[in-house]
N, C-alpha and C positions, 0 to 999 in steps of 0.2 A: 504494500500500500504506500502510494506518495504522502508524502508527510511533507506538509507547505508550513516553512519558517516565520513567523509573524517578524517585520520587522523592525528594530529598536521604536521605541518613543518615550517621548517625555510629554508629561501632561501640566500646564501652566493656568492656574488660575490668578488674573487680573482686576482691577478694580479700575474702571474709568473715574478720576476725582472729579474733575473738569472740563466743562463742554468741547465735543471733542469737532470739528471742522475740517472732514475730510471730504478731499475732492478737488474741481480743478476752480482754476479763475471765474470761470462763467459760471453764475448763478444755476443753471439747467444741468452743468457737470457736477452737481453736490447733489449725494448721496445721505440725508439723515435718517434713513431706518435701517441700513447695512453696514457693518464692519468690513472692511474691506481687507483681506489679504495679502492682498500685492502692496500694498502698504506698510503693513506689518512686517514684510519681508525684507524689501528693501530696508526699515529702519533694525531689523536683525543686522542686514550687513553692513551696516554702518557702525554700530555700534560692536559688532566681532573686529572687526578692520581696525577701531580705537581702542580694543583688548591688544589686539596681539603684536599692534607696532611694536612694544619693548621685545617682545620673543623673537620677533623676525630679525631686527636691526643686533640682536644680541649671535643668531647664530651665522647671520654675514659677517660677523665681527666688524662691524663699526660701516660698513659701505653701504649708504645708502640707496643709492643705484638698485645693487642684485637684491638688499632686503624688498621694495619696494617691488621688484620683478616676482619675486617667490609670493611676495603675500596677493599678488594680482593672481598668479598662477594657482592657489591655493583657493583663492575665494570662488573664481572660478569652476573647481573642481568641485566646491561642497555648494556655492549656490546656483551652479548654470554660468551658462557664457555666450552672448551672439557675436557672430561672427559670421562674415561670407567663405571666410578661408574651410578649412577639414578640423578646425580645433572650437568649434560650436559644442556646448556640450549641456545637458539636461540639469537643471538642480537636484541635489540630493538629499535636500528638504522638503519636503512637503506640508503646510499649513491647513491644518483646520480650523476652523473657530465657531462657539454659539454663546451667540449675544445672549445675552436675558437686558428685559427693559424697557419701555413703550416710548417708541418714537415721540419726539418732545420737537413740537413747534417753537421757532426762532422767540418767540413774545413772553414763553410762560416763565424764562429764568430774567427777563431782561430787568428788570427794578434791581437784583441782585450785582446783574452784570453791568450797571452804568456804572458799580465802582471802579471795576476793572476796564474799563474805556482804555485808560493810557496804554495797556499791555496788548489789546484788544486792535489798539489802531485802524489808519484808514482799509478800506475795504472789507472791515468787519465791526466794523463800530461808527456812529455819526450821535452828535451830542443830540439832534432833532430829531432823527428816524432811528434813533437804538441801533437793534443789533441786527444786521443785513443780510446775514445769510445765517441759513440753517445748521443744525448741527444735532451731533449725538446727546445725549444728557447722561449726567452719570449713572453711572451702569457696571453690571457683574461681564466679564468674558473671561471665557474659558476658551486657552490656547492648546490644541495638542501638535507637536511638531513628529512626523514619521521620518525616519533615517534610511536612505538604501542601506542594506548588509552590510555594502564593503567598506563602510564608514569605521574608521578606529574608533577605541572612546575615547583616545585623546582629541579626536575629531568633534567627535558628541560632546564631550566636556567643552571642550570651548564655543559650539554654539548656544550649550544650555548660561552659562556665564554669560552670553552677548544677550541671552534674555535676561536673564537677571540684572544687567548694568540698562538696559531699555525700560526694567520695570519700576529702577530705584531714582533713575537721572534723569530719564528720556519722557516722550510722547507720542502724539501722531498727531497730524494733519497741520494745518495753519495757524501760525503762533507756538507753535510746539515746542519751542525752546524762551518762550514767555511765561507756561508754565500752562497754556491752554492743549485741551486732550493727554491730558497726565495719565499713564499709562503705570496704573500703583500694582507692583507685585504682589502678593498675597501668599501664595504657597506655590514649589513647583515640586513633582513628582519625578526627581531622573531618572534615565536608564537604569541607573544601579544606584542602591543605597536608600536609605528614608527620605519621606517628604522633607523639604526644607522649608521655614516659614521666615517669610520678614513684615513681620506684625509689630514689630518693637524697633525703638532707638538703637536697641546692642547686638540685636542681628543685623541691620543697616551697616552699622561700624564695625562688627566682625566680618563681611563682607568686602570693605573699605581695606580693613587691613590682613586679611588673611588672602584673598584673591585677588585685586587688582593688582596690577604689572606696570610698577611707576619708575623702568629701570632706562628705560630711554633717557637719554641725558636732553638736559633742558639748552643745551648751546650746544651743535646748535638747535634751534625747538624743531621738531615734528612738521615735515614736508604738509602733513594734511592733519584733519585733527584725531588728535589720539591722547593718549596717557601718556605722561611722561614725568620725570621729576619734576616739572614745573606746573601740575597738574596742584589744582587747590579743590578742597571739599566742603560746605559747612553745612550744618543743621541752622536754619537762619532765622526760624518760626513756629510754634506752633498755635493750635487753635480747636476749639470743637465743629467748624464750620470749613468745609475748602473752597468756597469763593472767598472769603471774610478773611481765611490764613495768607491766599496769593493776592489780597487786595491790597493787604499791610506790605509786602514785596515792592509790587508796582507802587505804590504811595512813595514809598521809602526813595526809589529808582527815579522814578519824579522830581523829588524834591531833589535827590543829588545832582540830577542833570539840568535840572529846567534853569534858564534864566530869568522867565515870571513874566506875568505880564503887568502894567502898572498901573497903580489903582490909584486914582485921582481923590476917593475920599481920606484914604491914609497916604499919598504921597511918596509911595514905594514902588518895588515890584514883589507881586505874591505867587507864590504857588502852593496853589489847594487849600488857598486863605490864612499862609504861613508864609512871614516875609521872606522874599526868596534868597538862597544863598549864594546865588551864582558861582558856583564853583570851578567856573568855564566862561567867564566875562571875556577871555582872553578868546573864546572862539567867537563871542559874539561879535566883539571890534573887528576880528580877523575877516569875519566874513560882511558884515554890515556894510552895504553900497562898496563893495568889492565886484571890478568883470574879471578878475583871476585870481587866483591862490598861489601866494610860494611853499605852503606847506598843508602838512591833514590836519586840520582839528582835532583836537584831542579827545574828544567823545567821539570820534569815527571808531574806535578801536572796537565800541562797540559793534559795530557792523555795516554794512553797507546796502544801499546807498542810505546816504544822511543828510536830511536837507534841512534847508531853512526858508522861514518865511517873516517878513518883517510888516507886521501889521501897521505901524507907523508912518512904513512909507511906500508901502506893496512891493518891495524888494524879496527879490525870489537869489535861489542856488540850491541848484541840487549837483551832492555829490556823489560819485558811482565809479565803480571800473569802465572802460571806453566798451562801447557798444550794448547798455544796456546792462552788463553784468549785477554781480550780486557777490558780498562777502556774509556769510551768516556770521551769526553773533558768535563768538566763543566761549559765550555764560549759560550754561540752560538751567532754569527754572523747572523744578518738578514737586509738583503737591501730590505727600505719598501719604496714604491708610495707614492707619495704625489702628490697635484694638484698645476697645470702647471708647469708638464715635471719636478720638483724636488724629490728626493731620498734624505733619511736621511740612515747611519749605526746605527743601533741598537745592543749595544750589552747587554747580559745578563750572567752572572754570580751566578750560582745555588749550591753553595758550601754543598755537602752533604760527606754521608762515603765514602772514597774512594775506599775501595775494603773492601767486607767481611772478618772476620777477622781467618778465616780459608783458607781465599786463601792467598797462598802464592807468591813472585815476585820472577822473577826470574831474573839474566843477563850471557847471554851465549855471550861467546867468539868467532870469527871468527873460532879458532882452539881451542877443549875444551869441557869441561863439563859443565850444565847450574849450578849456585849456586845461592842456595837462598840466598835473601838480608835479612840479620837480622832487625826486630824493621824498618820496612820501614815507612818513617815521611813526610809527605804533609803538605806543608802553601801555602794558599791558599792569602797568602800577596803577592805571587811570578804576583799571576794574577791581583791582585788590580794597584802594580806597572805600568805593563803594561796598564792597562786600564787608571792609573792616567796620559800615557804620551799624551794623548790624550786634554788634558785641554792647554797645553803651545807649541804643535805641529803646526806648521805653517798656514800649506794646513787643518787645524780641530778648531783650537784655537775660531775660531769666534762661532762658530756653536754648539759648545760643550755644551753639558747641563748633568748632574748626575740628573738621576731621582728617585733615588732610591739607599741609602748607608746606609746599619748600621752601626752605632756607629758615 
């Protein structure tokens, strides 16, 4: 008699915290009653890809070149590959998933979500018509990932860990590194061994320091983003509520960056009805009735593009990589479950190159021609600041923990 081998899997139970906004630009391309897969997948290999840089770059010994070529040739291998050539090849993952959770019209969280506007931004948020596009609402899913045979379990070990780091750090869909579609781990079933659960602060932090691979050295940082010793972690928040815990986040994020706008009855500039600190005056001058830049702004670092708008005098710049481009943020915001009814903000900070050094930035004028920015310069101290104000912050101070800081 044939005797048919069941092959490997791992079963992941997930908690959606925050409304989850997957799908494409076009309002007709969003999906809110379905979980999407290929979404999931992709943010699997991304976040396996920012596991295993220290391991790869460890066993090229130091060239980043061939480590780069093996872990393209590796991802390849375990998640699919297209290609016209003969080295096309099938993923060795397979995704299932079942929602639990009733499809939730864009209006019924919106009073909640006008807090979180700032994080929310354009094309998902407008202060007069709320929130613009649809989306998931928190919700239970259940992941199971199936393995071909020929997978090692050094193989399976490290995509079950790329779920794990997608479930403590990460999210899905639009805003997802703002802290929007927080994709909160719960429990996962591996291939071998007992459940694992990260329901608490000290499985989070036994995680943090028993499993991540923070051996990549930080000079130089990480071609793309990954872990490395320059890699920071905190606990930043916690809250019995997850809009109300990533509201305190984005407020916080706000005030550290905003220049304010200026209030004629108290004769300042305020943000969020708190005199503003301007902690970036120097980008304001820099760019204010400016038609070109000798340098980046200092809040660029947080990602691109980054623009401004000067209410004052309708003076516009927007600034971006040349042709459209995009640099994501290198902070991600994650509101994760904890057990009974508490939420912690996590945040991570994956300091890598900031843009290839053949792309150029550009800043275009409201009225104008775009000019490259010469010698464009990122410190990434601009984002430690921010995250340091989170230690002496009123409504975060108690709860605060650094889990992870080089130097």
């Amino acid at each position: 008699m044939l005797t048919l081998t069941q092959p490997p899997q791992t079963t992941i139970d997930y908690r959606i915290t925050t409304p989850m906004f997957l799908g494409g630009a076009e309002p007709q391309e969003v999906d809110a009653t379905q979980f999407r897969n290929a979404s999931f997948k992709g943010a699997l290999r991304f976040w396996w890809r920012a596991l295993l840089w220290g391991r790869f770059l460890r066993e090229a010994q130091g060239d980043v070149t061939q480590a780069l070529k093996n872990l393209h040739h590796k991802e390849g291998t375990l998640f699919g590959k297209a290609s016209d050539g003969n080295d096309s090849r099938q993923s060795a993952v397979r995704v299932q998933s079942t929602l639990s959770g009733q499809p939730c019209n864009k209006k019924d969280l919106d009073t909640q979500l006008e807090g979180i506007g700032y994080l929310l931004g354009l094309g998902l948020y407008h202060f007069r018509d709320k929130v613009l596009r649809d989306y998931l609402p928190p919700s239970q899913l259940q992941v199971t990932l199936q393995y071909a045979c020929e997978l090692s379990s050094d193989d399976i070990s490290g995509i079950e860990h790329a779920a794990i780091a997608l479930g403590l750090f990460g999210g899905l869909g639009s805003r997802s590194r703002k802290g929007l579609g927080s994709l909160s781990i719960q429990y996962l079933q591996p291939t071998q061994g007992d459940k694992q659960e990260f329901e608490t602060r000290d499985a989070i932090e036994a995680f943090v320091n028993n499993t991540l691979d923070f051996s990549a050295p930080a000079t130089p940082l990480p071609p793309f983003t990954a872990f490395s010793q320059a890699s920071r972690i905190d606990i930043s928040g916690e809250g019995s509520d997850a809009i109300k815990t990533l509201k305190v986040i984005g407020d916080e994020m706000q005030l550290y960056r905003g220049y304010g706008r200026h209030n004629p009855k108290t004769g300042q500039h305020e943000v969020l009805g708190q005199r503003a600190r301007q902690n970036f005056k120097d980008d304001h001058d820099l760019v204010q009735g400016a038609s070109s830049l000798k340098e980046l702004p200092k809040r660029a670092v947080f990602g691109l593009p980054h623009n401004y708008f000067f209410s004052s005098t309708g003076h516009k710049m927007d600034i971006a990589p040349e042709n459209g481009g995009r640099r994501a943020s290198p902070l991600f915001i994650h509101v994760h479950a904890l057990k009974d009814s508490r939420f912690v903000a996590l945040q991570l900070l994956l300091p890598a190159l900031y843009l290839h050094k053949d792309m150029a930035i550009e800043a275009k004028p409201g009225k104008g021609r775009a000019q490259t920015i010469p010698n464009p310069i990122t410190d990434y101290a601009v984002i430690h600041r921010y995250m340091d104000g989170f230690k002496t912050k009123l409504e975060t101070k108690a709860n605060y923990k650094e889990l992870r800081r080089h130097g």
